[in-house]
SERO-4910 file (N, C-alpha, C, O; in steps of 0.05 Angstrom, whole numbers):
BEGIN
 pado doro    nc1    nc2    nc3   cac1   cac2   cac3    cc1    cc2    cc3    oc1    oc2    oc3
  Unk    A   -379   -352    265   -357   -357    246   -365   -377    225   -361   -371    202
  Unk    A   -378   -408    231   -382   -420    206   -395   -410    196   -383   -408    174
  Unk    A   -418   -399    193   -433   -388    177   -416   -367    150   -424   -367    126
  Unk    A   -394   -351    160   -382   -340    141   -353   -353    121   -341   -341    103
  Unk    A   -346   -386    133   -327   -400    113   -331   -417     98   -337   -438    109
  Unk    A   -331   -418     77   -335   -441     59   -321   -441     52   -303   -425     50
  Unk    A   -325   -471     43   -299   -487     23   -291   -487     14   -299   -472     -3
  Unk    A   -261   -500      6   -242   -493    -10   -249   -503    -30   -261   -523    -36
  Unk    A   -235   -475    -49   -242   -478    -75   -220   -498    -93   -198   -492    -83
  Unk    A   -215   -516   -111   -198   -528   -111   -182   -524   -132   -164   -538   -140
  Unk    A   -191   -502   -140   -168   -482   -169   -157   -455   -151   -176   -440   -146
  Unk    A   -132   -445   -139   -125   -427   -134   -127   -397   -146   -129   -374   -137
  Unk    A   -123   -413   -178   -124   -386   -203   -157   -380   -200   -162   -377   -223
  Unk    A   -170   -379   -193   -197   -375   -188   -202   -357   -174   -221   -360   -159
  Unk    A   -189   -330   -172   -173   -315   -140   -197   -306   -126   -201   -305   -101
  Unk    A   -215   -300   -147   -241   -283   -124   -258   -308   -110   -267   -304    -88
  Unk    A   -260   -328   -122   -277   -348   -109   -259   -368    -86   -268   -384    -70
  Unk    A   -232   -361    -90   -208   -380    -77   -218   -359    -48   -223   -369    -26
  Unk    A   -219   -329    -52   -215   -318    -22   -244   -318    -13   -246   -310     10
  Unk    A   -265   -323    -23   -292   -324    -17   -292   -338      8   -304   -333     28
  Unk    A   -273   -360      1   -276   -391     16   -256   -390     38   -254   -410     52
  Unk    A   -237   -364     43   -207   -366     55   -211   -340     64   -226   -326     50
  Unk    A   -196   -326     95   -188   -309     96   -160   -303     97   -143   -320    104
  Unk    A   -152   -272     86   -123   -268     75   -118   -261    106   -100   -277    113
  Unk    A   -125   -247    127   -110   -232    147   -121   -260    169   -141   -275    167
  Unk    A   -100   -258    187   -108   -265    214   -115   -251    236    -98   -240    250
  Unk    A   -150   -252    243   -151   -225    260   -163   -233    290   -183   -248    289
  Unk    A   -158   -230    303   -179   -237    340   -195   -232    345   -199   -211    359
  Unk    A   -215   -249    339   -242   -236    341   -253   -241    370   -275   -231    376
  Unk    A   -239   -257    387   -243   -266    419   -213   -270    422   -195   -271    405
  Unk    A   -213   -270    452   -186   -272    462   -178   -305    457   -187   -326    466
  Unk    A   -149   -295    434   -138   -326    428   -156   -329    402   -141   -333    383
  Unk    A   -173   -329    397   -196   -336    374   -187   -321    345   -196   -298    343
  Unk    A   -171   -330    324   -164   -316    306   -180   -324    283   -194   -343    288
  Unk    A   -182   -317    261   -190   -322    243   -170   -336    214   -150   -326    205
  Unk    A   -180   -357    205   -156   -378    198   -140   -365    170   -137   -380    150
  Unk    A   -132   -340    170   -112   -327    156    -93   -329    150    -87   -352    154
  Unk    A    -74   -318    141    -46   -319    143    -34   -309    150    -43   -287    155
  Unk    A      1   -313    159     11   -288    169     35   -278    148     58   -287    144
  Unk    A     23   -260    138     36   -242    118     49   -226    123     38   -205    127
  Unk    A     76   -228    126    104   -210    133    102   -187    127    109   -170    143
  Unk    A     90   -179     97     94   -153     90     73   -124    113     75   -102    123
  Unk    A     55   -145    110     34   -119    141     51   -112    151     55    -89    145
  Unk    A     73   -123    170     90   -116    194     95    -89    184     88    -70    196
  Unk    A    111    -87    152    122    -61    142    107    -35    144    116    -14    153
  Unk    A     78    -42    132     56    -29    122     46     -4    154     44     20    157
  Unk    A     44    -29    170     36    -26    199     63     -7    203     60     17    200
  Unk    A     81    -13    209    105      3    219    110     28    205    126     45    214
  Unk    A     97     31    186     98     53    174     71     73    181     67     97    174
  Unk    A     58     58    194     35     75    191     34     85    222     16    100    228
  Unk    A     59     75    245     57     84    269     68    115    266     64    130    285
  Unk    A     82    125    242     92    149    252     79    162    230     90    179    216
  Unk    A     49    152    228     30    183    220      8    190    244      0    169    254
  Unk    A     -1    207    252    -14    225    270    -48    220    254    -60    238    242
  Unk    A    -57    193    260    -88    182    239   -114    196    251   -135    200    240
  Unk    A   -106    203    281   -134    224    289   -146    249    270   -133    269    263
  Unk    A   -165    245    266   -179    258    250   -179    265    219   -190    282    205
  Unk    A   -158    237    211   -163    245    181   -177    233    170   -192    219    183
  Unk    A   -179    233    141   -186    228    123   -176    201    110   -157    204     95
  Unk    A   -186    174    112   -160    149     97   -179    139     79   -204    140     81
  Unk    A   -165    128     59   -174    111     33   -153     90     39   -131     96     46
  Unk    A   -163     58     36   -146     35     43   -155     26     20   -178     19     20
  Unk    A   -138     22     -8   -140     13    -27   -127    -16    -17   -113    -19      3
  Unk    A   -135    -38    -35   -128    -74    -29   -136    -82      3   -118    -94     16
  Unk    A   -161    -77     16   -163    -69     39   -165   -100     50   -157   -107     72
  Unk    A   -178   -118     32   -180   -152     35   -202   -147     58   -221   -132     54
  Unk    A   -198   -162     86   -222   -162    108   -216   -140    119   -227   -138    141
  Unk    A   -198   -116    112   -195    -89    130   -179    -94    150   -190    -91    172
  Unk    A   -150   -104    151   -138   -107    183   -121    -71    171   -119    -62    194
  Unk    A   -115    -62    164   -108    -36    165   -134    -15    164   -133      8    173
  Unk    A   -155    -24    154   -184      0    166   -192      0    200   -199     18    216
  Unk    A   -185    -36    202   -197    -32    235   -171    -14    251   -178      1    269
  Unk    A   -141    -16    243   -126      4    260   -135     39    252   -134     57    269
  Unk    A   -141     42    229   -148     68    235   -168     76    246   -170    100    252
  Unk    A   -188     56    251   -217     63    254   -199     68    290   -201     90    301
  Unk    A   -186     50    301   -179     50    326   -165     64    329   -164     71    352
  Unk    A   -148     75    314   -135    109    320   -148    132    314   -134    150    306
  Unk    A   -165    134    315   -180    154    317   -198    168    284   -216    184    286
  Unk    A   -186    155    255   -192    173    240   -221    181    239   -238    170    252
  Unk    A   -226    202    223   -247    212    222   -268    199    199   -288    187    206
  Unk    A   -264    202    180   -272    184    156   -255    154    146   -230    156    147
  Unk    A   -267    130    138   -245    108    132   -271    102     97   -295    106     94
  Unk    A   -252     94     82   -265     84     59   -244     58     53   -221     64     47
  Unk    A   -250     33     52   -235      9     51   -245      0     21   -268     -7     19
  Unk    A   -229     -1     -1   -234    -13    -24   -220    -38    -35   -195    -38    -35
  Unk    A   -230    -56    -44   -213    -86    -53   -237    -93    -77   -261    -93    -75
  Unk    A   -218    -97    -99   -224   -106   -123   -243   -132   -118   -267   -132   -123
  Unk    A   -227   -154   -106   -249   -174    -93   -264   -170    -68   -259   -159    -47
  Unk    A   -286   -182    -77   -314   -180    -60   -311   -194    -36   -310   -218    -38
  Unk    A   -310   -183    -11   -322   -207     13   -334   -188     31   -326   -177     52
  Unk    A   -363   -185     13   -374   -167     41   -394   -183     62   -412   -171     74
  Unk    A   -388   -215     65   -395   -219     91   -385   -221    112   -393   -217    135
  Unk    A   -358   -228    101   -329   -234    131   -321   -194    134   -313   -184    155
  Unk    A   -325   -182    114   -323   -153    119   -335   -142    143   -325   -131    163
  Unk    A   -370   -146    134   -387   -138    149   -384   -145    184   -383   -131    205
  Unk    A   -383   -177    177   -380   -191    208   -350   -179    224   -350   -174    248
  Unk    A   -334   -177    212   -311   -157    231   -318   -136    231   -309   -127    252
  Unk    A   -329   -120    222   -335    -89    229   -355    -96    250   -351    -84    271
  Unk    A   -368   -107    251   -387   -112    275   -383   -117    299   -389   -106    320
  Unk    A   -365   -143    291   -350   -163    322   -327   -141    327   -317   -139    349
  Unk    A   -318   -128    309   -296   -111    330   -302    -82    324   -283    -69    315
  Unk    A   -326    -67    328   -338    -51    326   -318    -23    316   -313     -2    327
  Unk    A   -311    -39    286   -291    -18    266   -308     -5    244   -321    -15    226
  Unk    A   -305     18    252   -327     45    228   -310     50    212   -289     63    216
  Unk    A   -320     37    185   -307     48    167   -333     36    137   -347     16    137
  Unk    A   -329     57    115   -349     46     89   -325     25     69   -300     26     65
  Unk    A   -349      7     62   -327    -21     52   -339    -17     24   -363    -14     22
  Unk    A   -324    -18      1   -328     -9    -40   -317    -39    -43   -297    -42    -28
  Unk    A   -322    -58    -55   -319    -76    -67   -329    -90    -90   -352    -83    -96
  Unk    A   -320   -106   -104   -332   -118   -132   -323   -103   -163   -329   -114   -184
  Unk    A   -310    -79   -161   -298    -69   -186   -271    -63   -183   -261    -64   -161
  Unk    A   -253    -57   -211   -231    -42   -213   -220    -23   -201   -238     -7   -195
  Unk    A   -204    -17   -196   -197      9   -187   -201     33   -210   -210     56   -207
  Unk    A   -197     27   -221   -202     39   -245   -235     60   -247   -235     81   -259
  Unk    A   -253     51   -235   -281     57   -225   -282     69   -201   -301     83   -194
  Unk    A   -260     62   -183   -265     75   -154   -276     96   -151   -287    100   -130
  Unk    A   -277    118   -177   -273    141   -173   -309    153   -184   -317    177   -184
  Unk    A   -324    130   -191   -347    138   -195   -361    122   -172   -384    114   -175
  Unk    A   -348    117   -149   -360    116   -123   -357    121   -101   -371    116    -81
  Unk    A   -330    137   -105   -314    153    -86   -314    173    -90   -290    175    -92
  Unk    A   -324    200    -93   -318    219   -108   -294    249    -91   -289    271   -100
  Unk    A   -283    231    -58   -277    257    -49   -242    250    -58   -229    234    -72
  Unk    A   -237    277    -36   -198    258    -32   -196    263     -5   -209    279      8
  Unk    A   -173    246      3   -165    232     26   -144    252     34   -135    268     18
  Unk    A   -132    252     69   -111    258     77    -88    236     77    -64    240     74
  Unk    A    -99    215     79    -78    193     77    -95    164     58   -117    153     63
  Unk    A    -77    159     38    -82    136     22    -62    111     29    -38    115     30
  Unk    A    -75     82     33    -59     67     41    -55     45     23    -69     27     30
  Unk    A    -34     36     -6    -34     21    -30    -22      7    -18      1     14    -11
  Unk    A    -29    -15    -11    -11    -37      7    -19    -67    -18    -43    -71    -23
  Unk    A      2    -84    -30      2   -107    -40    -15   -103    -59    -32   -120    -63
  Unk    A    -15    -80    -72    -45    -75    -96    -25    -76   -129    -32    -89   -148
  Unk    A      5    -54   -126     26    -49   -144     29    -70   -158     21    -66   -181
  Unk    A     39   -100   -153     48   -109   -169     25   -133   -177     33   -154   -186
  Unk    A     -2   -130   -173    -20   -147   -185    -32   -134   -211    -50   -144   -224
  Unk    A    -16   -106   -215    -36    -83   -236    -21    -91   -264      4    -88   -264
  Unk    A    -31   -101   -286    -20    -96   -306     -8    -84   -318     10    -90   -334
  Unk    A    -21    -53   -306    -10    -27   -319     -6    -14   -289    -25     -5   -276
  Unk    A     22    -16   -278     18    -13   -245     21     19   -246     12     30   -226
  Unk    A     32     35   -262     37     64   -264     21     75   -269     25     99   -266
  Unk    A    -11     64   -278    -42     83   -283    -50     73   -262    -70     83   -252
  Unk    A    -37     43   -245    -54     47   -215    -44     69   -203    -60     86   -194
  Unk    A    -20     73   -200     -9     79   -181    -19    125   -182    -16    144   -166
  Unk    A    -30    120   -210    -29    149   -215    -67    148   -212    -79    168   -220
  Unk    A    -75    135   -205   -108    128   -195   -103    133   -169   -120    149   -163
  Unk    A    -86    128   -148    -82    119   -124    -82    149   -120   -101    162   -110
  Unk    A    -63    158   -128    -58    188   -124    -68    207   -131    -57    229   -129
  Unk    A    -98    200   -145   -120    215   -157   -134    223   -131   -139    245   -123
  Unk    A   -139    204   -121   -149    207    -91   -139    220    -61   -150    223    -39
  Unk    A   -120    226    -67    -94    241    -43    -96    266    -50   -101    271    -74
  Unk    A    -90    288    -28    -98    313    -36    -65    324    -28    -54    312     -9
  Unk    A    -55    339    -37    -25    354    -38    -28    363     -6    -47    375      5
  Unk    A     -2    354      4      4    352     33    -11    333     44    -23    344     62
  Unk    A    -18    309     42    -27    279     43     -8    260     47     15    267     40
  Unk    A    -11    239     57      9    218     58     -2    194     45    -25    187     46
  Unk    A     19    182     32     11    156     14     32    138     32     53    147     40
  Unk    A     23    115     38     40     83     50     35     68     11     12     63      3
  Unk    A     51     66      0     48     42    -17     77     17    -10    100     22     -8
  Unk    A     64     -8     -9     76    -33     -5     77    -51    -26     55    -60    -31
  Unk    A     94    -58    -40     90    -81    -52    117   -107    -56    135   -105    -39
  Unk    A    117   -123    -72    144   -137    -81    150   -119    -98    135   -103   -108
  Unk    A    179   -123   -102    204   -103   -120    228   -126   -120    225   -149   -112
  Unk    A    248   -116   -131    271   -117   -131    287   -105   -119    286    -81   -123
  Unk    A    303   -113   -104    328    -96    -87    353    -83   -119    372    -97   -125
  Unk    A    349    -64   -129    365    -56   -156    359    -36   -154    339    -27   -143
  Unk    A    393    -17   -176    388      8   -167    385     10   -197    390     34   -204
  Unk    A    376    -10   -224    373     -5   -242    342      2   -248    323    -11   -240
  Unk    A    341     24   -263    312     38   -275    297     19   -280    297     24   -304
  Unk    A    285      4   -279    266    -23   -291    245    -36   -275    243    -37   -250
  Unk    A    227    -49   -296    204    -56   -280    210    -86   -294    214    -87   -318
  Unk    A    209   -112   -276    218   -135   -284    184   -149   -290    165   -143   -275
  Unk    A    182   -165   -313    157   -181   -318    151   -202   -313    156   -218   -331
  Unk    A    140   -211   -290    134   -240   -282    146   -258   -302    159   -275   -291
  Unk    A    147   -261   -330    144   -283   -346    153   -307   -329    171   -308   -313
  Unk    A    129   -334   -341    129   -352   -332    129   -356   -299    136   -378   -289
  Unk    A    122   -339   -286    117   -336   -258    140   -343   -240    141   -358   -220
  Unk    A    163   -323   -255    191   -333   -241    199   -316   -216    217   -318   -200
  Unk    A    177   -297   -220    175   -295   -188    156   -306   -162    162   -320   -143
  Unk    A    128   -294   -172    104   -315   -159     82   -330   -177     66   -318   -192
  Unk    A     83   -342   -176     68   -360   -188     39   -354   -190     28   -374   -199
  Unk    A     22   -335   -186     -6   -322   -180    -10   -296   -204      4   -295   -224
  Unk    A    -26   -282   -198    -35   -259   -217    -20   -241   -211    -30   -219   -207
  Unk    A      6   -244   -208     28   -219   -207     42   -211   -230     53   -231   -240
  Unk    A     47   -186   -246     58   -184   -274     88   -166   -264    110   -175   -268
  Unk    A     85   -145   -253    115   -123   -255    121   -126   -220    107   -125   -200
  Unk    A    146   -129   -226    162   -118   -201    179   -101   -206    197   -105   -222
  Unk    A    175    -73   -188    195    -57   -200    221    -54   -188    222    -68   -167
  Unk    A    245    -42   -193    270    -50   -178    261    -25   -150    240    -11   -149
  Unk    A    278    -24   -135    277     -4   -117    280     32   -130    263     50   -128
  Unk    A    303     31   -142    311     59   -163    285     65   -178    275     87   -178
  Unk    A    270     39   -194    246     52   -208    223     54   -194    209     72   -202
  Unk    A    216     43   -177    190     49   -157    203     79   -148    186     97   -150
  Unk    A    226     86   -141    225    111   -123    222    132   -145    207    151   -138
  Unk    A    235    134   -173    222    144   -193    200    150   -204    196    173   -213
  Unk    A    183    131   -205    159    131   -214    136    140   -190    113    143   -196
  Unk    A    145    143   -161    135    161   -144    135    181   -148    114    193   -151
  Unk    A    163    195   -151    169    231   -159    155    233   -187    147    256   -191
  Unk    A    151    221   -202    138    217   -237    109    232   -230     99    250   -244
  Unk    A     95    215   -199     75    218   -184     65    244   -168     44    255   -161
  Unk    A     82    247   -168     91    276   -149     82    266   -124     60    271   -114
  Unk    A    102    251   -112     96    238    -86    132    233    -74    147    218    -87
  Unk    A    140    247    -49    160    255    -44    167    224    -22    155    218     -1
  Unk    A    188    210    -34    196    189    -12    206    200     16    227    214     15
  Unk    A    198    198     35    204    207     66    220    177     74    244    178     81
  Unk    A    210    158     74    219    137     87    218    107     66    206    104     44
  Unk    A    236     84     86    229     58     74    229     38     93    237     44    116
  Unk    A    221     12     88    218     -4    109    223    -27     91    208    -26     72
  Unk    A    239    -47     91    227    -77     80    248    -96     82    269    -87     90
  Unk    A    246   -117     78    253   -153     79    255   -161     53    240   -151     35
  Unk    A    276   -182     47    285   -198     28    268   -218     27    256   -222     48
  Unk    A    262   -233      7    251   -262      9    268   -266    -16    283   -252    -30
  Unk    A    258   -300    -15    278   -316    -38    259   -308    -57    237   -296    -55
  Unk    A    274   -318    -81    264   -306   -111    277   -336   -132    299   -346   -134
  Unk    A    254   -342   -142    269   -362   -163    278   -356   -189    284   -375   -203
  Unk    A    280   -327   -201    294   -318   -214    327   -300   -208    332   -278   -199
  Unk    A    345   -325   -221    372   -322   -213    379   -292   -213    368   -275   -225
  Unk    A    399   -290   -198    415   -260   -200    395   -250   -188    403   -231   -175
  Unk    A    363   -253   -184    357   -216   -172    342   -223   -137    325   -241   -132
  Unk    A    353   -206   -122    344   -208   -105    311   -199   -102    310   -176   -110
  Unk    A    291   -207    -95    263   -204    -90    266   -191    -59    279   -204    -42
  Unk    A    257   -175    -55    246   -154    -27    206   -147    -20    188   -148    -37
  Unk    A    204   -142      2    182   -128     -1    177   -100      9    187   -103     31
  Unk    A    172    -86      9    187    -57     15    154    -36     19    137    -34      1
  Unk    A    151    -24     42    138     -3     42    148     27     44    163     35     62
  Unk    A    137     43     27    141     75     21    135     97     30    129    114     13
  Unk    A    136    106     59    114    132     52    119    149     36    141    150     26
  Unk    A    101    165     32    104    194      7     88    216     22     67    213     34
  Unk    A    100    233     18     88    262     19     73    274    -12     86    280    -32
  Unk    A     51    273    -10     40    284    -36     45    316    -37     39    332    -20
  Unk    A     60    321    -64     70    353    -63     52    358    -93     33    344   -103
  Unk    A     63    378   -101     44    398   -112     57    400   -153     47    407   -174
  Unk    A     85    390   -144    100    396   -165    124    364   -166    130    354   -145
  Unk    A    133    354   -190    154    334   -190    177    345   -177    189    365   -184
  Unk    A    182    331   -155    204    325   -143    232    319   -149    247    304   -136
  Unk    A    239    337   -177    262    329   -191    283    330   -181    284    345   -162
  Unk    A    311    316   -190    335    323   -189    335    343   -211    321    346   -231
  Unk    A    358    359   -196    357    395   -221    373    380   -250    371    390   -273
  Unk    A    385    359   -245    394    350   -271    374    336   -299    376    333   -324
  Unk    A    355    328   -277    335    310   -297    310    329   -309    287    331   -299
  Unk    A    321    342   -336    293    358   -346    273    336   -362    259    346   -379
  Unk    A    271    311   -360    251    301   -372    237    297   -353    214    303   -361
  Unk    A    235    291   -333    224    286   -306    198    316   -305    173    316   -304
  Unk    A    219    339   -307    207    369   -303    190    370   -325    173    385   -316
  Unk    A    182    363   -352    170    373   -361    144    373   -355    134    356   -340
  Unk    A    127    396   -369    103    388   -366     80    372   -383     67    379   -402
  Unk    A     81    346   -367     74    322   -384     45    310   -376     37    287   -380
  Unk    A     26    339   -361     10    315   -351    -11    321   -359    -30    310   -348
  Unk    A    -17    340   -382    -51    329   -399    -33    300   -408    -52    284   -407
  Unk    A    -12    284   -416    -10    266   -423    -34    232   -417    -43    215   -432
  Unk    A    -36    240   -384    -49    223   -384    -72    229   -363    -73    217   -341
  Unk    A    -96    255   -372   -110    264   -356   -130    254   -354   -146    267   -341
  Unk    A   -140    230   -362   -161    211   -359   -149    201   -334   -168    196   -319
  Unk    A   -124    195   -321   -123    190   -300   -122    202   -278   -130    193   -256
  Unk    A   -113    223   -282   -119    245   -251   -111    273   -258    -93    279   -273
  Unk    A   -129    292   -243   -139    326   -252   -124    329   -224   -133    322   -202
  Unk    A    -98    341   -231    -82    354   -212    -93    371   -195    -92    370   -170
  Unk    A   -110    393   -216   -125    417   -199   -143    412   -182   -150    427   -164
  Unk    A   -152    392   -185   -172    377   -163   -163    374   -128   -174    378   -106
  Unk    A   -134    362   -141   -115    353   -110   -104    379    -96    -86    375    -80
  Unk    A   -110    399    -98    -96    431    -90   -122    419    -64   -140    403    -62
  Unk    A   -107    442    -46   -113    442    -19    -98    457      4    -73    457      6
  Unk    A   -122    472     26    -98    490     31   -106    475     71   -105    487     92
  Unk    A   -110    452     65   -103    446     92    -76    427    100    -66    411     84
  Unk    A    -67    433    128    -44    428    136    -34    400    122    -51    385    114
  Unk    A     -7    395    120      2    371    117     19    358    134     42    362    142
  Unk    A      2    343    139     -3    320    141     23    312    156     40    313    138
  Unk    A     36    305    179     61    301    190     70    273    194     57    254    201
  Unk    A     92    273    190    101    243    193    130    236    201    148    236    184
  Unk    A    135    229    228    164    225    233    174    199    236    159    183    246
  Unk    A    191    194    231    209    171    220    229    168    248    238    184    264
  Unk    A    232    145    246    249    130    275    275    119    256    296    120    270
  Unk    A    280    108    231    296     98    221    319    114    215    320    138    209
  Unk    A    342     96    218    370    110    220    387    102    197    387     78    190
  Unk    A    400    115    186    411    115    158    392    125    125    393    115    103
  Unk    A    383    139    131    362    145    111    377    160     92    384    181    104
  Unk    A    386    162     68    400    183     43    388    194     32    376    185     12
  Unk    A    385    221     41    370    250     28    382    252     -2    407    251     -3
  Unk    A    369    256    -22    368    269    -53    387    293    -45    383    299    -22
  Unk    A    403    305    -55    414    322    -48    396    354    -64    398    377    -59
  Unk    A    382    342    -83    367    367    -99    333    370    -98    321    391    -95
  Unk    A    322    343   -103    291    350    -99    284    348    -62    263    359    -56
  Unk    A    300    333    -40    293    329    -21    276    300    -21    273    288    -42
  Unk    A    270    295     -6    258    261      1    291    243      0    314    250      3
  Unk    A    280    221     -3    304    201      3    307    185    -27    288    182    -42
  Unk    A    334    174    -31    335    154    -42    330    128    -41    345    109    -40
  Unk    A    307    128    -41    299     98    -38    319     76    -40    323     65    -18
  Unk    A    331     67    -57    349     44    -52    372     49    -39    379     33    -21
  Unk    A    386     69    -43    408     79    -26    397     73     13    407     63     33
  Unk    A    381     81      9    367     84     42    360     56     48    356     50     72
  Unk    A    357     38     29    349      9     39    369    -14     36    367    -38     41
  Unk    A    391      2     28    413    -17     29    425    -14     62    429    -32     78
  Unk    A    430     15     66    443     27     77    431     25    112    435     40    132
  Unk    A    417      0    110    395      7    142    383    -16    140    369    -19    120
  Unk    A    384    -45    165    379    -62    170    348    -76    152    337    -58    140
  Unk    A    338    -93    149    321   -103    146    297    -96    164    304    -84    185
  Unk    A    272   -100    161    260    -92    176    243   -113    194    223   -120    181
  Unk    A    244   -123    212    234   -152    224    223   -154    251    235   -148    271
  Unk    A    196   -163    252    178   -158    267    189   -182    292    192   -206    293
  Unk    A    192   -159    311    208   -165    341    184   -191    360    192   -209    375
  Unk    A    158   -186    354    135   -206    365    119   -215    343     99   -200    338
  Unk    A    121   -237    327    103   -243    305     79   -245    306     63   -243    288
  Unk    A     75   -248    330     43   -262    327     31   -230    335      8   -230    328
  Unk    A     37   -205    346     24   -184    350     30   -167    331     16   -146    331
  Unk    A     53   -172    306     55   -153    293     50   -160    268     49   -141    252
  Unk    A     47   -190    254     37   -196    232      5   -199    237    -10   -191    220
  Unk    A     -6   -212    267    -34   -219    259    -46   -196    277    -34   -189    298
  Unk    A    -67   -185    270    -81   -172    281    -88   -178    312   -102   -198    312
  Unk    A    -85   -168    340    -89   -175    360   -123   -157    366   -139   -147    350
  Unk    A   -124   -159    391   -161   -147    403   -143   -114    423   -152    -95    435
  Unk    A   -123   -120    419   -113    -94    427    -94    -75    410    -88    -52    418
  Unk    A    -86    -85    389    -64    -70    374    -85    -47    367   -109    -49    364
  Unk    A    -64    -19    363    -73     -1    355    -51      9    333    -57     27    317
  Unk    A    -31      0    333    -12     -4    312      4    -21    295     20    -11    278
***
């Protein structure tokens, strides 16, 4: 272990050299023996969402993968291929957990997402965008990168901060009146579930928790998504701007015809009660469904925020 922590860095805004020196996840690398991380509420969601996909033998891409505590559970559920990508570099605390907890998976680090794709070149059965959304400048060419990589009948988990609102909008950090770090858009609940179907990515489910927010009036949430990747926008029959066909618009970001595929999709069942079906494209209303259905809150903290030597979920 000492050999892979160094010192703190004493500028936080410094982010790649701040986590060089820090690990983000808390993971067990001996019984009791964790690694001096944090415990980040939003995993619980990410994780809970990822118990009701069937991960034997697929295919995963873990975009924002940090030390991999969501590659080592798939590597431990069985998938078949894992590709773990994070913008920031730590391929020694990477390396040394894939080792000490003997998790197979290939680790892409040191570039944009934006490049993934000239070192990734396949697509995935399941993509996992966990806490990546609202650090993107332009979070709608991440999010349409993300889904460059998912193949139609695929499952996408994306997690990030939002707003609990059922207004269309993406709110702008200014002056860091939400977090104080390299965060720019939070989108409300109504426009993340939009700009999924925009995606052609069908909401199935939601999961998430409130936190405080120092910008008055809006409540701050953190919320995970699954999606079913479909083939066509997921419209309401009312909304023809949604339907059109708009997507040489932005084909530098993703070749539809690429994502066709004629293997099975991909299954995923849901335990959550109160969920509100779209009455026209099918999937759910995201904010309707997250008003409408408890918070989501991890029953054992220490097994379900930090990585244990036995979790497999």
């Amino acid at each position: 272990m000492q050999n892979i922590i160094t010192p703190k860095t004493e500028d936080p805004r410094q982010q790649d050299l701040y986590w060089q020196g820090h690990w983000y996840y808390s993971l067990e690398l001996e019984p009791g023996e964790f690694t001096p991380g944090f415990d980040h509420g939003n995993v619980f969601l990410t994780r809970s969402a990822l118990k009701n996909v069937p991960v034997a033998g697929l295919s995963c891409l873990d975009i924002g993968c940090m030390e991999g505590l969501i590659s080592i559970l798939l590597s431990r559920r069985g998938a078949a291929r894992i590709v773990a990508y994070d913008r920031i570099p730590q391929p020694e605390k990477v390396d040394y957990v894939r080792q000490k907890l003997r998790a197979e998976f290939d680790y892409r680090s040191g570039f944009p997402l934006s490049r993934l794709a000239d070192k990734v070149s396949e697509i995935f059965d399941l993509v996992v965008f966990s806490g990546v959304y609202y650090h993107m400048f332009d979070p709608l060419a991440g999010l349409l990168r993300a889904r460059s990589f998912l193949r139609n009948g695929g499952i996408m988990l994306i997690e990030t901060a939002a707003v609990m609102s059922d207004e269309v909008c993406n709110y702008f950090n200014s002056s860091g009146r939400f977090y104080a770090w390299q965060n720019y858009w939070f989108p409300s609940l109504a426009a993340l579930d939009y700009q999924l179907r925009f995606c052609r990515l069908k909401p199935l489910d939601v999961f998430y928790f409130k936190q405080e927010s120092k910008a008055q009036g809006l409540q701050l949430c953190r919320v995970c998504i699954p999606c079913l990747a479909v083939s066509d926008v997921p419209a309401d029959l009312s909304d023809t701007w949604i339907a059109d066909d708009y997507s040489g618009d932005f084909s530098e970001l993703i070749d539809w015809t690429r994502l066709q595929s004629d293997r099975l999709t991909v299954g995923y069942q849901t335990k959550n009660q109160g969920l509100i079906m779209r009455a026209d494209s099918g999937g759910i209303d995201v904010y309707q469904s997250a008003i409408n259905q408890p918070q989501t809150i991890a029953s054992d903290p220490l097994n379900n925020v930090r990585l244990t030597l036995s979790a497999k979920y």
